[in-house]
C-alpha positions as CSV (number, residue, x, y, z in Angstrom):
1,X,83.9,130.9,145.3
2,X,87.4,129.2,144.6
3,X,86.3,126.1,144.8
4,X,82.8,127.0,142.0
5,X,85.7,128.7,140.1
6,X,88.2,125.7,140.2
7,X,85.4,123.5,138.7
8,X,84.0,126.0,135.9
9,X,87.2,126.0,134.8
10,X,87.7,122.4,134.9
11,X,84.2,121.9,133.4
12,X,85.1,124.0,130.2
13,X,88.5,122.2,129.9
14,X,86.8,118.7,129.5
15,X,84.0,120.0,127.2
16,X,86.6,121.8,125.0
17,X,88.2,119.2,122.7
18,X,92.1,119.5,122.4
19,X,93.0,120.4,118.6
20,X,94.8,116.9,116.9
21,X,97.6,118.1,115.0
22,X,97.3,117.5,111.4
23,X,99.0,115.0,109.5
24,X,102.1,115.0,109.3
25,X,103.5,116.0,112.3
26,X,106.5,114.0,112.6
27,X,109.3,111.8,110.1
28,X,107.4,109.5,107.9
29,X,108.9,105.6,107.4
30,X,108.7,103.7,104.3
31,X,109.5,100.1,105.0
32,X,111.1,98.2,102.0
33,X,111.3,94.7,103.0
34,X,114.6,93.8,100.8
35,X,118.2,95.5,100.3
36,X,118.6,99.1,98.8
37,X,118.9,98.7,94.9
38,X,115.9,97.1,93.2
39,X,113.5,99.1,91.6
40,X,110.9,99.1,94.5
41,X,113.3,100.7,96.7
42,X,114.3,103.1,94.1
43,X,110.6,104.2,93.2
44,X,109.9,103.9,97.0
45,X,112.4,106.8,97.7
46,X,111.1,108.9,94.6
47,X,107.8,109.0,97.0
48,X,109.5,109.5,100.0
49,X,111.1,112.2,98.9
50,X,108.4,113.8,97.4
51,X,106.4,113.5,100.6
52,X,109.2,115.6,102.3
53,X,109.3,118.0,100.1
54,X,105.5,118.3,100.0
55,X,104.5,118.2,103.6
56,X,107.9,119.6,105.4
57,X,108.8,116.7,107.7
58,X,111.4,114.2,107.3
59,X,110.2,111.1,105.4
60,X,112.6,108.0,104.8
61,X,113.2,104.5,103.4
62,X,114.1,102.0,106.0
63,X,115.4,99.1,104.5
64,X,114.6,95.8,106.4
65,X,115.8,92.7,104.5
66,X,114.6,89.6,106.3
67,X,117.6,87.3,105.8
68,X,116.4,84.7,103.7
69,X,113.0,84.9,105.2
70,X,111.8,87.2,102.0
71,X,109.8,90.4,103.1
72,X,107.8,89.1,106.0
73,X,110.1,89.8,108.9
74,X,109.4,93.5,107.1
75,X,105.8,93.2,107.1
76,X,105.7,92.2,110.7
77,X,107.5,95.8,112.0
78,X,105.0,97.4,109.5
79,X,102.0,95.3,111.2
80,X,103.2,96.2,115.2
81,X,103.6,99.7,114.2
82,X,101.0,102.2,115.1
83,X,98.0,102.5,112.4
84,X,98.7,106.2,112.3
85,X,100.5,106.4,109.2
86,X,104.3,107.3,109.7
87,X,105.1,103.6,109.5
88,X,104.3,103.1,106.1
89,X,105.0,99.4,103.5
90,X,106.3,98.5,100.4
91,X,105.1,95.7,99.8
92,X,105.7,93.4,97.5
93,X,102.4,90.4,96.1
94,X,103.5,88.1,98.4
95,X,102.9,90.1,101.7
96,X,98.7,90.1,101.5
97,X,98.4,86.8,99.6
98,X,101.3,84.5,101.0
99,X,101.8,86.4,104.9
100,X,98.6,85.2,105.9
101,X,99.2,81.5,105.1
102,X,102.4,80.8,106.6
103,X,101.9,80.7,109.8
104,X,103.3,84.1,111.0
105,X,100.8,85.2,113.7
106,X,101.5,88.9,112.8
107,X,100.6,88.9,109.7
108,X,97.3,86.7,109.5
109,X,94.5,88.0,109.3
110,X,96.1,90.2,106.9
111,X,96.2,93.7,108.5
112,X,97.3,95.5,105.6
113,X,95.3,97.6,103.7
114,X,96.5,98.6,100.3
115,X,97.0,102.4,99.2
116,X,97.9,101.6,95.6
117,X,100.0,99.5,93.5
118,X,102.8,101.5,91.5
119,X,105.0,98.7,89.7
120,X,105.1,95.3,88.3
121,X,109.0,93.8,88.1
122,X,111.0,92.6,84.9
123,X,111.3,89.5,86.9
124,X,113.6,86.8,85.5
125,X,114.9,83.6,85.3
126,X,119.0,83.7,84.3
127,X,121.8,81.8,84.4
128,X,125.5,83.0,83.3
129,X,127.2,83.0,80.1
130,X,129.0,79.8,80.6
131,X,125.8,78.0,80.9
132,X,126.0,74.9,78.6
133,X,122.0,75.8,77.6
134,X,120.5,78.8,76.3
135,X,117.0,79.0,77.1
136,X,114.7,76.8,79.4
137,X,114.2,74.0,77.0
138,X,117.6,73.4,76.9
139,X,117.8,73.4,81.2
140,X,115.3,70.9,81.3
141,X,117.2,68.9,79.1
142,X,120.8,69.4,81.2
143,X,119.0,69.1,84.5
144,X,117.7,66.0,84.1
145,X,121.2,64.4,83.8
146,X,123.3,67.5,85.4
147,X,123.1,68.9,89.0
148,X,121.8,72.7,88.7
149,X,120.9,74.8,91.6
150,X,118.8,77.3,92.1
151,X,119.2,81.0,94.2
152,X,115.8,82.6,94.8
153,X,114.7,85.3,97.2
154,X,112.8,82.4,99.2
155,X,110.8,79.7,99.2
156,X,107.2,80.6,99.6
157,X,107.6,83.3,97.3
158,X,105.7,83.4,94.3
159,X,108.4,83.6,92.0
160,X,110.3,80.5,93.6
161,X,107.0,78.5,93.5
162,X,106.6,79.9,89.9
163,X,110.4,78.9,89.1
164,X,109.9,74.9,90.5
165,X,106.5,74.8,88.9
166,X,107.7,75.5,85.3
167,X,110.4,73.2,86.2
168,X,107.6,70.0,87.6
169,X,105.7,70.8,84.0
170,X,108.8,70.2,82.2
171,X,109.8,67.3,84.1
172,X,113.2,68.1,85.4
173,X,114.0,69.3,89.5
174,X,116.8,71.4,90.5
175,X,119.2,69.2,92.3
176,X,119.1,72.1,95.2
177,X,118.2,75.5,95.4
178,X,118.8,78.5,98.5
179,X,117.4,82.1,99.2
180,X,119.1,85.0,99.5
181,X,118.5,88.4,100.1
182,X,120.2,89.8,96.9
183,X,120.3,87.4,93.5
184,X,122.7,89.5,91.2
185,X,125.2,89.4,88.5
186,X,128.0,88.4,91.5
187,X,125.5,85.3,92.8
188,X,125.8,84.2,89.1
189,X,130.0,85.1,88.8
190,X,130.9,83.5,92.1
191,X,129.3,79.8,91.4
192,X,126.8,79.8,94.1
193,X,124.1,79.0,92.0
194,X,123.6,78.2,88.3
195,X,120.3,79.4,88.2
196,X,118.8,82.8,89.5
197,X,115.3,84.3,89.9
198,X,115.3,87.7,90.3
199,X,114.3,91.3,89.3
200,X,115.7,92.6,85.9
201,X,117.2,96.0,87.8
202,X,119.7,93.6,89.9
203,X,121.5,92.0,86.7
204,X,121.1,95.1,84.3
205,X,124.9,96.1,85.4
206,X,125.8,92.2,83.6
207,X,123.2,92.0,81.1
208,X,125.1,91.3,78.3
209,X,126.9,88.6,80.5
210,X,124.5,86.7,81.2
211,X,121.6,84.2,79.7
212,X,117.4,85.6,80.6
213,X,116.1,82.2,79.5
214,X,112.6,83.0,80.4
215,X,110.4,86.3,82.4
216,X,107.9,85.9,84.5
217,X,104.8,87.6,83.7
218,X,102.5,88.3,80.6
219,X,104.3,90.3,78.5
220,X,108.1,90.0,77.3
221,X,110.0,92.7,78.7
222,X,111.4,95.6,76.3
223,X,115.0,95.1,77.2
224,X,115.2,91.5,77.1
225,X,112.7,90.8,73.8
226,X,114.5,87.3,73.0
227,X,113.5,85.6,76.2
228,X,109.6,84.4,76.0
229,X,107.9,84.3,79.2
230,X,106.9,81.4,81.3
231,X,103.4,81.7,80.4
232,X,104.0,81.7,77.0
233,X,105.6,78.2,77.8
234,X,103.1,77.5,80.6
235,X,99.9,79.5,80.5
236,X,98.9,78.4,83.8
237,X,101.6,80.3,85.0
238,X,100.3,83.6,84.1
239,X,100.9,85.5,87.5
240,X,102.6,89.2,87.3
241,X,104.7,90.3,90.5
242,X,103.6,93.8,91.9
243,X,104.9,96.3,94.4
244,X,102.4,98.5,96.4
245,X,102.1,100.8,99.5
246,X,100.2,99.1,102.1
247,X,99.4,100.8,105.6
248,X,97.7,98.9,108.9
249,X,94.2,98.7,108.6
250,X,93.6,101.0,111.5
251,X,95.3,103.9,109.7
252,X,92.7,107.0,109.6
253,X,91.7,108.5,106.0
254,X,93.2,112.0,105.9
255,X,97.1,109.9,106.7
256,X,96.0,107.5,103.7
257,X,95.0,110.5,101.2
258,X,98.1,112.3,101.9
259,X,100.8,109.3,101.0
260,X,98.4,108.4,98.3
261,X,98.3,111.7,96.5
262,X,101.9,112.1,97.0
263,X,102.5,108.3,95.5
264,X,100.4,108.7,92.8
265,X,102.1,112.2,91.6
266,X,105.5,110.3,91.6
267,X,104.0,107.4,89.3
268,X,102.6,109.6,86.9
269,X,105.7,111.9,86.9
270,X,108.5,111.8,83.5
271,X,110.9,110.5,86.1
272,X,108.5,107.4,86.7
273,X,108.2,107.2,82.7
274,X,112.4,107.4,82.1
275,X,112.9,104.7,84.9
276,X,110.5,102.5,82.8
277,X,111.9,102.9,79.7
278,X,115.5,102.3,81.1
279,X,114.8,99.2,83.2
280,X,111.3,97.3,81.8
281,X,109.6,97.8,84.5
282,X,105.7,98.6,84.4
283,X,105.1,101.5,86.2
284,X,101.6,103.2,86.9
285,X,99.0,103.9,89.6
286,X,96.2,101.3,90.5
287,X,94.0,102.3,93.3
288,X,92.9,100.7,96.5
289,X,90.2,99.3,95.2
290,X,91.8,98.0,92.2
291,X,94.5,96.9,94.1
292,X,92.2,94.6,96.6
293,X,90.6,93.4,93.4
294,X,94.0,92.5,92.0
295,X,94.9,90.6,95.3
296,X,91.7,88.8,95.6
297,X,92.2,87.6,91.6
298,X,96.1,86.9,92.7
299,X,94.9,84.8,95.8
300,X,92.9,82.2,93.2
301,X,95.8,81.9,91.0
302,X,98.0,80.8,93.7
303,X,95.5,78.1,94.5
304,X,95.9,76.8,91.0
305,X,100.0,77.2,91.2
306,X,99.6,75.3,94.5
307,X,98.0,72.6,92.9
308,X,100.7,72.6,90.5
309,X,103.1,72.0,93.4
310,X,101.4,69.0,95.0
């Protein structure tokens, strides 16, 4: 009778499923690839904190800057993670279009899914005040018989391959250039460099210190109206540099819906709106299919840039 009673009770314990506990259970990461600062780390904790308040658990940015080695060292702890959605990305275009091709075995095939895209960067090309040239035109011209060098966040990135195809179209070369994790109005005080890419957030603090000889993207940027863009001097260049939230490909629905309704909310909110309006940026929400459509569309233009390069 034990025994029949041992077993029924055994029997009923396997055919019962054990209740999952719904997401989320425990603190949530958001993985930003670069220093704290830029805009996608600010916007990144605007979700992150919305997400605690919302759901009750802890939720953080975790700032992972890879050292001159842009955002993939990043995108690898993001990839080895578990798909269950506490390890979440903010990623930048480079991570699902570049990651894949660059020989990091982590990160190709690209495991990322995207959740949405929430910003394109006021990206920049600058130089300080005591530059003896005031827009790109006049580089080109100094360059060819004066050493410049260039800082950029690194070298596969699209807006260092952006940067030294400009340069190729308007036959001059920068005599040397290195990456860094942070380009901002200190790189350009200090001497390191003469030239700078970066995002308009890092140099706002020096703005009126410094020369934007050109932005990258489609569209000048509201704070810096003067400066045309690279495509408007090379409309081959025509590439815009997003942010997203990306999560491992494994990562079940009801995580997904949860960080996406919470990331949405914040990219629609008046705070969203004020940031914009105070630092250029473009921010908005573009879903996940959007978002894949926009990286596919991304992936052919780098081809072309590539070819560019060559």
């Amino acid at each position: 009778m034990k025994k029949l009673l041992i077993t029924l009770i055994f029997s009923v314990a396997v055919l019962v499923p054990v209740a999952q506990a719904e997401y989320p259970e425990k603190p949530v990461s958001f993985v930003v690839p670069w220093p704290p600062g830029d805009l996608e780390d600010v916007l990144t904790r605007m979700i992150a904190d919305e997400f605690q308040s919302t759901y009750g658990v802890a939720a953080a940015v975790v700032n992972k800057p890879g050292g001159g080695g842009g955002p993939f060292p990043g995108a690898v702890e993001v990839a080895t993670a578990p798909a269950d959605g506490y390890t979440v990305g903010s990623f930048i275009i480079a991570v699902p279009t570049v990651g894949p091709m660059i020989g990091i075995p982590e990160l190709n095939p690209n495991p990322f899914e995207p959740l949405g895209n929430f910003l394109t960067y006021p990206f920049v090309i600058a130089a300080g005040e005591n530059a003896p040239y005031d827009d790109i035109q006049g580089l080109a011209e100094h360059a060819r018989s004066n050493e410049v060098a260039l800082g950029h966040f690194g070298a596969p990135l699209i807006p260092t391959r952006v940067t030294l195809a400009l340069a190729k179209m308007l036959e001059f070369s920068y005599s040397s250039d290195a990456a860094f994790d942070a380009l901002d109005c200190n790189t350009l005080a200090s001497g390191d460099v003469d030239v700078i890419n970066t995002t308009l957030q890092l140099v706002l603090p020096c703005l009126d210190r410094i020369k934007v000889l050109a932005s990258v993207g489609a569209e000048r940027i509201a704070l810096t109206p003067d400066a045309p863009t690279v495509a408007e001097i090379a409309p081959e260049l025509n590439i815009a540099l997003w942010n997203g939230l990306f999560v491992h490909k494994d990562t079940p629905a009801d995580a997904r819906e949860k960080i996406i309704a919470v990331a949405k909310k914040v990219a629609l909110s008046d705070a969203a709106k004020k940031l914009a309006a105070e630092t250029g940026a473009l921010i908005y929400w573009q879903d996940a299919d959007a978002a894949n459509a926009q990286i596919a569309a991304d992936i052919e233009a780098l081809g072309r840039l590539d070819k560019l390069l060559e």
